[in-house]
FIKEKOL-724292 format. One record per residue (C-alpha): x, y, z; chain; residue number from 1; residue in one letter. Coordinates in Angstrom, 3 decimals, decimal comma. Layout:
% FIKEKOL-724292
<site east="X" north="Y" up="Z" numi="A" drentor="NUM" nuti="A"/>
...
END
This chain:
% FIKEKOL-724292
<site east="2,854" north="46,956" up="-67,720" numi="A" drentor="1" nuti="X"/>
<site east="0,664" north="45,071" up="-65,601" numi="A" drentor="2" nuti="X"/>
<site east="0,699" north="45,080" up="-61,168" numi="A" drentor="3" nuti="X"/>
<site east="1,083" north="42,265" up="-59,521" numi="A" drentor="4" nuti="X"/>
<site east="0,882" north="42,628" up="-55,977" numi="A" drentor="5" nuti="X"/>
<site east="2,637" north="39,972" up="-53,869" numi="A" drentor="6" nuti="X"/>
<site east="0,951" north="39,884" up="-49,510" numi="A" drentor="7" nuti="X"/>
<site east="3,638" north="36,936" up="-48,655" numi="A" drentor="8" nuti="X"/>
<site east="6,457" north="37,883" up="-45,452" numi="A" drentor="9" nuti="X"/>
<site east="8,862" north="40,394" up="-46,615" numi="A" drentor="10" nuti="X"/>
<site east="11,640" north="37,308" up="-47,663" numi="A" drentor="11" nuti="X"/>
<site east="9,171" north="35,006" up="-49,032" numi="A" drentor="12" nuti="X"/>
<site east="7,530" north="38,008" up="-51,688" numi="A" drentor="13" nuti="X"/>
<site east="10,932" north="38,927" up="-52,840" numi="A" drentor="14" nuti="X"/>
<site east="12,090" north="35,233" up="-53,634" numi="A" drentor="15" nuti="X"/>
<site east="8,955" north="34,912" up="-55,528" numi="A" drentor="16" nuti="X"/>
<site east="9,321" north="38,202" up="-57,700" numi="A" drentor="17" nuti="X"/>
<site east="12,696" north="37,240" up="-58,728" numi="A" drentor="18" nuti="X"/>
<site east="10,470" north="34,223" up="-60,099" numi="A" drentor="19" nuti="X"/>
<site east="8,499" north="36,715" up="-62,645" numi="A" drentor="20" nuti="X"/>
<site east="11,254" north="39,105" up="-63,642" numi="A" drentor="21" nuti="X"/>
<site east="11,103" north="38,275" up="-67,116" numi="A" drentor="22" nuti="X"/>
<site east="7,441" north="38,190" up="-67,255" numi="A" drentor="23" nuti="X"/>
<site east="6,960" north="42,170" up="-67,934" numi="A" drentor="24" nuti="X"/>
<site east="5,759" north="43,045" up="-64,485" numi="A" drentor="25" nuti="X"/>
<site east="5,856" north="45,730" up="-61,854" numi="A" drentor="26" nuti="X"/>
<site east="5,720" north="43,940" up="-58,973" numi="A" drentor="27" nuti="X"/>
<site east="4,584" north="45,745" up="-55,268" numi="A" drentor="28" nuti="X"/>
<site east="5,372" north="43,883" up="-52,550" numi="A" drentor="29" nuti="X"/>
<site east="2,471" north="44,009" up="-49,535" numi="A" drentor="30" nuti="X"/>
<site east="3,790" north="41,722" up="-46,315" numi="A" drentor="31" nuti="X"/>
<site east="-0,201" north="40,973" up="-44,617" numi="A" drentor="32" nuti="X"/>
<site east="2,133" north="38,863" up="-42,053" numi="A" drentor="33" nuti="X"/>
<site east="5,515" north="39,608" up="-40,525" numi="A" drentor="34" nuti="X"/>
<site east="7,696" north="36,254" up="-39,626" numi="A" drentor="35" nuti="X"/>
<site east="8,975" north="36,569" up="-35,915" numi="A" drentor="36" nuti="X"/>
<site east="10,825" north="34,058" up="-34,354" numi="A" drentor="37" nuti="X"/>
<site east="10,105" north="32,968" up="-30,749" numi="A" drentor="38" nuti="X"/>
<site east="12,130" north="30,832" up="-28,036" numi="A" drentor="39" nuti="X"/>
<site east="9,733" north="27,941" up="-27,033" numi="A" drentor="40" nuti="X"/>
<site east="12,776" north="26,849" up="-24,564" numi="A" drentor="41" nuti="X"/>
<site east="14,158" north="23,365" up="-24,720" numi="A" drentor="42" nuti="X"/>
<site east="12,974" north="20,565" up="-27,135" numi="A" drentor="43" nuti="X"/>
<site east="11,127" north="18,296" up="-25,125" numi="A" drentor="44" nuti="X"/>
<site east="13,205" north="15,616" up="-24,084" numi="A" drentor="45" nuti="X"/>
<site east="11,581" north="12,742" up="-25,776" numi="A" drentor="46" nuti="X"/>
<site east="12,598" north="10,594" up="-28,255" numi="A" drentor="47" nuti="X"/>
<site east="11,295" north="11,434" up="-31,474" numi="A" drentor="48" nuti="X"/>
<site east="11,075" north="9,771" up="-34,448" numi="A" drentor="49" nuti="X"/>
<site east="11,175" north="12,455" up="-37,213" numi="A" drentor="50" nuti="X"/>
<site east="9,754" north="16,009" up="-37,758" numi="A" drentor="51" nuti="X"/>
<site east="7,040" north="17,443" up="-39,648" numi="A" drentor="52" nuti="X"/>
<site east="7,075" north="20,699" up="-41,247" numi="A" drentor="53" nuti="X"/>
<site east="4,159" north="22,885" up="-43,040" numi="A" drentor="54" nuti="X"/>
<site east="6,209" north="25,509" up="-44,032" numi="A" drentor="55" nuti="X"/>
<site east="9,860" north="26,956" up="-44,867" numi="A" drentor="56" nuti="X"/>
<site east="9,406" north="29,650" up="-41,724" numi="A" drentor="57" nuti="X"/>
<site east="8,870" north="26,726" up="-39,457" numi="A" drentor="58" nuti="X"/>
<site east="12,015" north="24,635" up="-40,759" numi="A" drentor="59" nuti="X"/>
<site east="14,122" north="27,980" up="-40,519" numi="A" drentor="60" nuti="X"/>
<site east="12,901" north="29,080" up="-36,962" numi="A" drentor="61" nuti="X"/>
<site east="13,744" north="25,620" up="-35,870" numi="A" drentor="62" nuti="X"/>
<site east="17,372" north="24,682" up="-37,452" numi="A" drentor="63" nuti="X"/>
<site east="20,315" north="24,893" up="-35,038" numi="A" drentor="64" nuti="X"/>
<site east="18,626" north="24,181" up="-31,908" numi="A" drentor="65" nuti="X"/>
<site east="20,690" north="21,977" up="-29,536" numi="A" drentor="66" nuti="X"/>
<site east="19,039" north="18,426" up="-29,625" numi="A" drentor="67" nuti="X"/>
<site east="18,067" north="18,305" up="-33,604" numi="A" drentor="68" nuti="X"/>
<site east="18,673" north="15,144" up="-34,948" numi="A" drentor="69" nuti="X"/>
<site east="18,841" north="15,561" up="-38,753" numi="A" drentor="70" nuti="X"/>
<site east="19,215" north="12,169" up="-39,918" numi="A" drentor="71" nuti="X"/>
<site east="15,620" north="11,973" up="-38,995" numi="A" drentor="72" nuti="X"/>
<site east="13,013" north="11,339" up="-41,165" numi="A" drentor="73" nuti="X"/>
<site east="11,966" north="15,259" up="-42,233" numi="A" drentor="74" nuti="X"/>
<site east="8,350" north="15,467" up="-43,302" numi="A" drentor="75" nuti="X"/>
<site east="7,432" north="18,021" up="-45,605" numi="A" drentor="76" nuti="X"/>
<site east="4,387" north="19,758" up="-46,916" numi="A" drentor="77" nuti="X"/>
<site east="5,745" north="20,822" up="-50,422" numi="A" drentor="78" nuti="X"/>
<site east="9,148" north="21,625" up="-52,595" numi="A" drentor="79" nuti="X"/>
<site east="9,807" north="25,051" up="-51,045" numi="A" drentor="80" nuti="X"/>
<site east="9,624" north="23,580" up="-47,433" numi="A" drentor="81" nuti="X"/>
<site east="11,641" north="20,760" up="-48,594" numi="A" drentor="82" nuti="X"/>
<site east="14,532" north="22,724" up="-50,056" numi="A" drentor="83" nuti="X"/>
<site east="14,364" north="24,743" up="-46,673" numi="A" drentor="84" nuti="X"/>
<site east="14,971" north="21,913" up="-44,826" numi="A" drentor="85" nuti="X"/>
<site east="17,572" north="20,366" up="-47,128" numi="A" drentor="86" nuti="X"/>
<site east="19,335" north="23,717" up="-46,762" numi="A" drentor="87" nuti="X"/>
<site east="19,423" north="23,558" up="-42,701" numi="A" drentor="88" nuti="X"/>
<site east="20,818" north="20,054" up="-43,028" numi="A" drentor="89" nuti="X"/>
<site east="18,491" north="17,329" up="-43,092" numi="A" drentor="90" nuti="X"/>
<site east="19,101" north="14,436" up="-44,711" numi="A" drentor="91" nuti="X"/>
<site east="15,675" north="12,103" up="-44,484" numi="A" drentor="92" nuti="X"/>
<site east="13,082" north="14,650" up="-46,084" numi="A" drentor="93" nuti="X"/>
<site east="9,746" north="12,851" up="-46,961" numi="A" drentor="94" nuti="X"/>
<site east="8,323" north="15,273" up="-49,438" numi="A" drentor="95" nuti="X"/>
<site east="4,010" north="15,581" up="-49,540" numi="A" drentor="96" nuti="X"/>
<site east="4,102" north="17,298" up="-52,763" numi="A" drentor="97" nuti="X"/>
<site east="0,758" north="19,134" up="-51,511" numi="A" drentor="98" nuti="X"/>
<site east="-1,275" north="20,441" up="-48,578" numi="A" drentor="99" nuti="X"/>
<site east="-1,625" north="19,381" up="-45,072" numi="A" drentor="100" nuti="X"/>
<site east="-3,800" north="16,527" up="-45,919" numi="A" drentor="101" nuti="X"/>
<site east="-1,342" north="15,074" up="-48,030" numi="A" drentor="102" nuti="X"/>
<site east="1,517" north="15,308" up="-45,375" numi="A" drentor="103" nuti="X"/>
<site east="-1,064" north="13,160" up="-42,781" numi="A" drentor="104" nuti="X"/>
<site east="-1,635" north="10,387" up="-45,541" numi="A" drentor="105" nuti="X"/>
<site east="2,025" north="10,331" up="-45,728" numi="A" drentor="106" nuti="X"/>
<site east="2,758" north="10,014" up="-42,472" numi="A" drentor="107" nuti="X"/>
<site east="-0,130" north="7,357" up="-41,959" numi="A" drentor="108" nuti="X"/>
<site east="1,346" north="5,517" up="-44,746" numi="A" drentor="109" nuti="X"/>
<site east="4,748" north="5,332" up="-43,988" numi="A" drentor="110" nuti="X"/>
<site east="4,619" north="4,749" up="-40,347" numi="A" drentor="111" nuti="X"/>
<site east="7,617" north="6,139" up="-38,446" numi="A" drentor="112" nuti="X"/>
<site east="8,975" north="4,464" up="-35,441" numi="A" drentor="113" nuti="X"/>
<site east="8,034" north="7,010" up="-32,037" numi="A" drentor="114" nuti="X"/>
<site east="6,398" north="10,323" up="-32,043" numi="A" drentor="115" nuti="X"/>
<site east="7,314" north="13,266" up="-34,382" numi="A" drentor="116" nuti="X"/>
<site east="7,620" north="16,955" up="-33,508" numi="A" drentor="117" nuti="X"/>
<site east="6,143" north="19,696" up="-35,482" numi="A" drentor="118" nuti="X"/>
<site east="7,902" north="22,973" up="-35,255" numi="A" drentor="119" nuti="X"/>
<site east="5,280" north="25,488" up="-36,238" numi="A" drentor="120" nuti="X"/>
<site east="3,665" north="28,978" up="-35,578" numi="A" drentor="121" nuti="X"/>
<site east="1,904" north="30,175" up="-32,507" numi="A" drentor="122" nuti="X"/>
<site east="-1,344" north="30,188" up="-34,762" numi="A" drentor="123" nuti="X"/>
<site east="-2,005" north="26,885" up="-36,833" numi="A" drentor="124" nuti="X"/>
<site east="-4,487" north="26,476" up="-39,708" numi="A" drentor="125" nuti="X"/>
<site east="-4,663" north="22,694" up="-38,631" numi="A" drentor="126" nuti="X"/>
<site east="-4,296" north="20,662" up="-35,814" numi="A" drentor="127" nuti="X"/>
<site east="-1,754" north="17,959" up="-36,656" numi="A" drentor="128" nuti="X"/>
<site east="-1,811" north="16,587" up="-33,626" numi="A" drentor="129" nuti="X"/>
<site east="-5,571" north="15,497" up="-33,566" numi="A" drentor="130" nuti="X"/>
<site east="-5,728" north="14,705" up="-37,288" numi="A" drentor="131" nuti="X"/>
<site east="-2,616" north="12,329" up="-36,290" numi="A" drentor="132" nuti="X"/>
<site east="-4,356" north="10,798" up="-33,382" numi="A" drentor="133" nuti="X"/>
<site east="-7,030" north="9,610" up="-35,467" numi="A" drentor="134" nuti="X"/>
<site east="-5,025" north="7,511" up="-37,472" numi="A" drentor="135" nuti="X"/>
<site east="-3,042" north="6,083" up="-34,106" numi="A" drentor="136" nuti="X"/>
<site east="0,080" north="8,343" up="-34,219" numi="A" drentor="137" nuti="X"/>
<site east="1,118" north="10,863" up="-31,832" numi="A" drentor="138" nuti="X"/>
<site east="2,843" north="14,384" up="-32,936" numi="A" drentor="139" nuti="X"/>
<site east="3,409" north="17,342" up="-30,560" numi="A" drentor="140" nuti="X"/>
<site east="3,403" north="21,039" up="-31,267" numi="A" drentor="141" nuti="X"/>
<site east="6,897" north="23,136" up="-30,944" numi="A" drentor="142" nuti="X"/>
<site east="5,835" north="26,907" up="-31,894" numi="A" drentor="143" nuti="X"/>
<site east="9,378" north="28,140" up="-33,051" numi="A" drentor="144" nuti="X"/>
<site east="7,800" north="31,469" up="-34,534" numi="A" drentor="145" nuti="X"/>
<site east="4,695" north="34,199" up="-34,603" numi="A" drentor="146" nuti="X"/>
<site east="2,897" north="35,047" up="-37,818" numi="A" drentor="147" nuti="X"/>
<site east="1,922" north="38,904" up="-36,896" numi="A" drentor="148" nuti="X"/>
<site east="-0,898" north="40,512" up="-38,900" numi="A" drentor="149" nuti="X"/>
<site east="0,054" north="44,100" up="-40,712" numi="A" drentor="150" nuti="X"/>
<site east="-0,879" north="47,380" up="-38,954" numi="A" drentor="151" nuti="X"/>
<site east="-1,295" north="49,147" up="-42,558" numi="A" drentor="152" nuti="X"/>
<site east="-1,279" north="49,446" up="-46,107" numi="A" drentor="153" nuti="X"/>
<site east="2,030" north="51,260" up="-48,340" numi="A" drentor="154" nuti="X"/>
<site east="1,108" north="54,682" up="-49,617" numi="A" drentor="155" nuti="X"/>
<site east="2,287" north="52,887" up="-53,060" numi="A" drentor="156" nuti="X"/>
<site east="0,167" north="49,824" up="-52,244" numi="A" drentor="157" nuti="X"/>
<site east="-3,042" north="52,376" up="-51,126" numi="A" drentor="158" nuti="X"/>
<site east="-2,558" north="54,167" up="-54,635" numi="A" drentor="159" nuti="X"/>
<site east="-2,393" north="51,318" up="-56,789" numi="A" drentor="160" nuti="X"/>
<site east="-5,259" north="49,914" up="-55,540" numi="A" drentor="161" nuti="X"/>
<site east="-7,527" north="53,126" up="-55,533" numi="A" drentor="162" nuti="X"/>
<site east="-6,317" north="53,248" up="-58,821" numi="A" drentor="163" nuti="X"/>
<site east="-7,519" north="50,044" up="-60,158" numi="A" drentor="164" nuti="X"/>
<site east="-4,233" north="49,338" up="-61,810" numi="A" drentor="165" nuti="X"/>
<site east="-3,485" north="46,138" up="-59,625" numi="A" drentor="166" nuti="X"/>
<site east="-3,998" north="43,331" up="-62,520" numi="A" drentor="167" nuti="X"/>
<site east="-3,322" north="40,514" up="-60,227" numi="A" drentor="168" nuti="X"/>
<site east="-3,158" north="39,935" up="-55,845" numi="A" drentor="169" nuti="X"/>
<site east="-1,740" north="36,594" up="-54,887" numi="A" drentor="170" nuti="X"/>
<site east="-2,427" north="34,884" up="-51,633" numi="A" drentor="171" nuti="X"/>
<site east="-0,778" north="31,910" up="-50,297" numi="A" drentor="172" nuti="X"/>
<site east="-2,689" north="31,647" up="-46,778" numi="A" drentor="173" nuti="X"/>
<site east="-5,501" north="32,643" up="-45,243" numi="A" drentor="174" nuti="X"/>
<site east="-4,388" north="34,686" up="-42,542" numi="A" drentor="175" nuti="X"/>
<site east="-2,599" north="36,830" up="-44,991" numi="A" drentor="176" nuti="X"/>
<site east="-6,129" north="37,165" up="-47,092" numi="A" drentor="177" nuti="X"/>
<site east="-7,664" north="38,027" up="-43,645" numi="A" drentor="178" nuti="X"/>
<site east="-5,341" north="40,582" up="-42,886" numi="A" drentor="179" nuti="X"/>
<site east="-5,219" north="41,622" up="-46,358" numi="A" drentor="180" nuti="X"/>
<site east="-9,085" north="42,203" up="-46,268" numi="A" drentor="181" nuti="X"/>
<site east="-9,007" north="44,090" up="-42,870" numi="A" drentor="182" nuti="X"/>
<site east="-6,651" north="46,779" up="-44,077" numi="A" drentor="183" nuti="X"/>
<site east="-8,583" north="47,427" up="-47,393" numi="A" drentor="184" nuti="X"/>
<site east="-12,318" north="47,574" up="-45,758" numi="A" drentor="185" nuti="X"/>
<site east="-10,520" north="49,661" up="-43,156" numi="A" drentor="186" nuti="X"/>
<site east="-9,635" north="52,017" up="-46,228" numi="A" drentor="187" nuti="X"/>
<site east="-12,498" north="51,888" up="-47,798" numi="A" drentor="188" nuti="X"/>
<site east="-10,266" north="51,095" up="-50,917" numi="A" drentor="189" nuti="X"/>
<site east="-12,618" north="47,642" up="-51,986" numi="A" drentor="190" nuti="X"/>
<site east="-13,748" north="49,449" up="-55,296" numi="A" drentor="191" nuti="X"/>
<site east="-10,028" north="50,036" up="-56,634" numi="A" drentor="192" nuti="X"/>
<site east="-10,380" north="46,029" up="-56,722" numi="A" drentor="193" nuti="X"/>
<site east="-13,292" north="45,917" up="-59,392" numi="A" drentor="194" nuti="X"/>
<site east="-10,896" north="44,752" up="-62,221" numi="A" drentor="195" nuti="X"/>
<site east="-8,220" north="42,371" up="-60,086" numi="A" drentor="196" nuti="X"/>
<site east="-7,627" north="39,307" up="-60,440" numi="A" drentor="197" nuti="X"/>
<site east="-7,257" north="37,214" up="-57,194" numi="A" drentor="198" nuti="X"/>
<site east="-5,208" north="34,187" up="-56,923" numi="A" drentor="199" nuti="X"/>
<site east="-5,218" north="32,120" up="-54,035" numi="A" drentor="200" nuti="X"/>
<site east="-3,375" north="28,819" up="-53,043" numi="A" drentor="201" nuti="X"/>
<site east="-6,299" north="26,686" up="-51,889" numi="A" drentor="202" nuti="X"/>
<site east="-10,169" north="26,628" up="-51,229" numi="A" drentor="203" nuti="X"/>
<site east="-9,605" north="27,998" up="-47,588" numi="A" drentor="204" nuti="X"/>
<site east="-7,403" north="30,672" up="-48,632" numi="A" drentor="205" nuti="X"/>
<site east="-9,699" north="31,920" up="-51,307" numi="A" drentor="206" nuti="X"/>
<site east="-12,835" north="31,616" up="-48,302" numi="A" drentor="207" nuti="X"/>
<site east="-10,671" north="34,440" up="-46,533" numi="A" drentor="208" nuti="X"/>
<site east="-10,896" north="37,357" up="-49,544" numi="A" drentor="209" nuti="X"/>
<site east="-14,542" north="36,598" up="-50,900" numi="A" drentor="210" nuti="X"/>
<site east="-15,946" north="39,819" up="-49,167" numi="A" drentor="211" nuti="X"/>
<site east="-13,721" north="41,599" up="-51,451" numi="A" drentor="212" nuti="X"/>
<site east="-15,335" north="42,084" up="-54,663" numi="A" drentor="213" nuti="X"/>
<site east="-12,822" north="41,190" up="-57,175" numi="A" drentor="214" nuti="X"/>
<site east="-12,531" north="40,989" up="-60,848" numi="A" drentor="215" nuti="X"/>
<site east="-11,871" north="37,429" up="-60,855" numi="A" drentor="216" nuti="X"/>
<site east="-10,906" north="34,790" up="-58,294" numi="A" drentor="217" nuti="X"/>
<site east="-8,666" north="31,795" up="-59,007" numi="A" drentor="218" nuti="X"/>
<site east="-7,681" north="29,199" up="-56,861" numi="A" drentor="219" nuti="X"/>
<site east="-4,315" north="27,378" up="-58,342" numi="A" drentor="220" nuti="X"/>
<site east="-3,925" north="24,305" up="-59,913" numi="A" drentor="221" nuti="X"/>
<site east="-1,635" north="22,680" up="-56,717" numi="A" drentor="222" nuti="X"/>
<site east="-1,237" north="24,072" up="-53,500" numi="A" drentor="223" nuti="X"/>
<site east="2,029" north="25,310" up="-53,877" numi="A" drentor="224" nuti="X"/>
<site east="4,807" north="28,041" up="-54,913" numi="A" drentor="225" nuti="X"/>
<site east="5,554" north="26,412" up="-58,172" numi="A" drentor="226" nuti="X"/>
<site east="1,310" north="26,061" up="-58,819" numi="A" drentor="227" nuti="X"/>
<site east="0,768" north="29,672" up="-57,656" numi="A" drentor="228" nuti="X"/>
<site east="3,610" north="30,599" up="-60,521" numi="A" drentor="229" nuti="X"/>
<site east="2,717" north="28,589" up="-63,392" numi="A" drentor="230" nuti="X"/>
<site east="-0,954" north="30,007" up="-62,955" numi="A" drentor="231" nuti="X"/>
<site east="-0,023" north="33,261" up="-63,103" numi="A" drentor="232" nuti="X"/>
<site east="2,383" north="32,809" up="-65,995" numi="A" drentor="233" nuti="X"/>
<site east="-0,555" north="31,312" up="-67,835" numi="A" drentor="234" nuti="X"/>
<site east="-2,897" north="34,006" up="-67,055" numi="A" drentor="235" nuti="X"/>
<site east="-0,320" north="36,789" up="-67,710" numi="A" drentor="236" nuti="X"/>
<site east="0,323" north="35,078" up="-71,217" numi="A" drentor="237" nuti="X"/>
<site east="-3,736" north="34,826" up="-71,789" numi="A" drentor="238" nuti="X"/>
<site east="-3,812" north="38,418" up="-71,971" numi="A" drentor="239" nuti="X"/>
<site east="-0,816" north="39,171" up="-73,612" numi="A" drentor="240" nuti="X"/>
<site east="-2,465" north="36,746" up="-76,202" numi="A" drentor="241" nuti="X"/>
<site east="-5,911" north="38,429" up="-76,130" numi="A" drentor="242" nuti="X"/>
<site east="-3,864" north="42,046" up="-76,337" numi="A" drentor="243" nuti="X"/>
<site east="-2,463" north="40,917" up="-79,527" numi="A" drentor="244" nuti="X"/>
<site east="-5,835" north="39,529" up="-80,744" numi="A" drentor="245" nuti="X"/>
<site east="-7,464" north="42,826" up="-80,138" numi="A" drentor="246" nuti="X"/>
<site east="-4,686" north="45,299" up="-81,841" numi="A" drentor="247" nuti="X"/>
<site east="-4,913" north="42,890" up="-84,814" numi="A" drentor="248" nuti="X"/>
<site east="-8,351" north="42,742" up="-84,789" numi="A" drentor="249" nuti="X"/>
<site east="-8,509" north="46,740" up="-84,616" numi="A" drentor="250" nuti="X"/>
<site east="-5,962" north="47,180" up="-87,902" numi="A" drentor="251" nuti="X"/>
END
């Protein structure tokens, strides 16, 4: 039965191993980044014109505060943040369907009336509010939680990897990679990785595990949940395929 090992927040990882129940795995769950929420205080008292979120923790640590107006337009970086912010009630969600870069063209193109609010972490991979400016529109920042690195490593987590039994890591940002990396160079347990298979969401994600030396490295096909799923699926059935090929081969 092959590993997969899952470095998402603690919620996150065990919504997405309910995803690959069926697919014959042992799944170990390693949070690289625990999901804290923080009180920012009041939101500013201007008047918006919609919200922007980059991610379902953001939508979450933000729903319920006094002065939401969910009939907004809701802009969203993917499906999973979409269906977060469905679930917390609103109503005008303008779905991406990608990265960052894809919710700034979509916010270029459609053009909302007043300035937009972006509940987000304490630590940002990208500065919305500049890459807005550029195009004329204004956004401001509303940290609503804190992304906080892991101190260690599971005993289980330590073994598997020493062991070189961990068939496939998957990384969905690059601070989890980063903190990922710290904790196994910190263990000197980089050799139990010789035969892994790394999967990461995007270009910069992958950027933050290359001084690992891995078996292979992936990047997936879209820069999302469902993209991170079907690649794995699709690798997992490769070598089910090439398992077969080799036992017949051997008869």
């Amino acid at each position: 039965m092959k590993t997969v090992l899952l470095t998402r927040p603690l919620e996150a990882s065990e919504a997405f191993s309910h995803e690959i129940e069926g697919a014959g795995v042992r799944v170990l769950i390693a949070p690289m980044l625990e999901i804290v929420p923080r009180e920012p205080g009041p939101i500013p008292p201007m008047d918006y014109g919609g919200y922007i979120f980059t991610s379902a923790n953001g939508v979450r640590a933000f729903a319920g505060r006094d002065g939401i107006d969910p009939s907004l337009p809701a802009f969203v970086v993917g499906d999973q943040t979409g269906q977060a912010a469905k679930e917390a009630g609103f109503s005008g969600i303008v779905n991406a369907r990608g990265a960052v870069e894809d919710v700034i063209r979509t916010i270029v193109e459609e053009r909302p009336g007043g300035a937009l609010l972006h509940p987000c972490g304490v630590d940002v991979s990208a500065d919305i509010p500049a890459l807005l400016a550029r195009h004329g529109c204004r956004a401001d920042r509303f940290p609503v939680y804190e992304a906080r690195p892991a101190d260690e490593l599971s005993a289980a987590v330590r073994q598997a990897i020493a062991d070189g039994s961990v068939y496939a890591a998957l990384f969905f940002s690059a601070r989890a990679g980063e903190s990922f990396s710290r904790l196994v160079v910190r263990d000197r347990l980089e050799a139990g990785l010789g035969y892994t298979n790394a999967l990461s969401l995007s270009e910069r994600v992958v950027k933050s595990i290359m001084q690992l030396s891995w078996g292979n490295m992936y990047i997936s096909d879209s820069p999302d949940r469902s993209g991170m799923l079907k690649f794995l699926r699709r690798l997992l059935e490769k070598e089910t395929v090439s398992a077969k090929r080799e036992r017949q081969e051997a008869k």
